[in-house]
N, C-alpha and C positions, 0 to 999 in steps of 0.2 A: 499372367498374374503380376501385378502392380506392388512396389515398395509399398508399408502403410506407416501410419502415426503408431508411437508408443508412448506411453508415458514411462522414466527409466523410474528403477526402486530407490535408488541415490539419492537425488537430490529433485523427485518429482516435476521433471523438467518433459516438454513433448520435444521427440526426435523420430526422425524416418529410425525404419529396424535394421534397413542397411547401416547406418553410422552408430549401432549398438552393439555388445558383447554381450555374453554369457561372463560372469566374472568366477572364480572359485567355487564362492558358498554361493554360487545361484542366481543372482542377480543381476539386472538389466539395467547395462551403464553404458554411457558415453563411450566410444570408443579413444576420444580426446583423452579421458578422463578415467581411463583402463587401469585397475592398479592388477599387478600379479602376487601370486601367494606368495608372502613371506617365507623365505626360507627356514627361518627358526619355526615355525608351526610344522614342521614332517620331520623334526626331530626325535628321533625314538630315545628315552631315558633307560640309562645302566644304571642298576642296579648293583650297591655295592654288597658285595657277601661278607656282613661283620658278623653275622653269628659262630659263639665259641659254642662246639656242641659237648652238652654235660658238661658245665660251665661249675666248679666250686668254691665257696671262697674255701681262702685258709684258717684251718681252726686256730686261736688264738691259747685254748688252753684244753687238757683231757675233759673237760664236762663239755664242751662244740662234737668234741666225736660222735657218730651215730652211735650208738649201744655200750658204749664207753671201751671200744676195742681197739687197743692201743694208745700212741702217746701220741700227743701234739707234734714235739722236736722232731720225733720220728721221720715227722713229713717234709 
């Protein structure tokens, strides 16, 4: 079984398949013309934990309190 013609997905050019790649996402490129994956594209993102849980503000005056029990200053 013999090398054959391809046409690569890049830049639509004909090349034997021996002087082509498989690239990342898939596609049939030039081995001259080979790029590799980016290192920032396998970067996993953290996530920062800003949540305050049961988070309140502070009442300003006794009518902010729930059911009016107790005093503002209190707090």
């Amino acid at each position: 079984m013999g090398d054959h013609k391809v046409r690569d997905d890049v830049y639509g050019l004909t090349y034997l398949r021996s002087e082509c790649e498989l690239t990342w996402d898939g596609l049939l490129s030039p081995s001259d013309h080979f790029d590799e994956k980016h290192p920032q594209l396998t970067i996993k993102p953290r996530h920062d934990k800003i949540a305050i849980k049961d988070a309140r503000p502070t009442p300003e005056s006794d009518s902010d309190l729930v059911f009016g029990v107790g005093k503002a200053e209190d707090l």
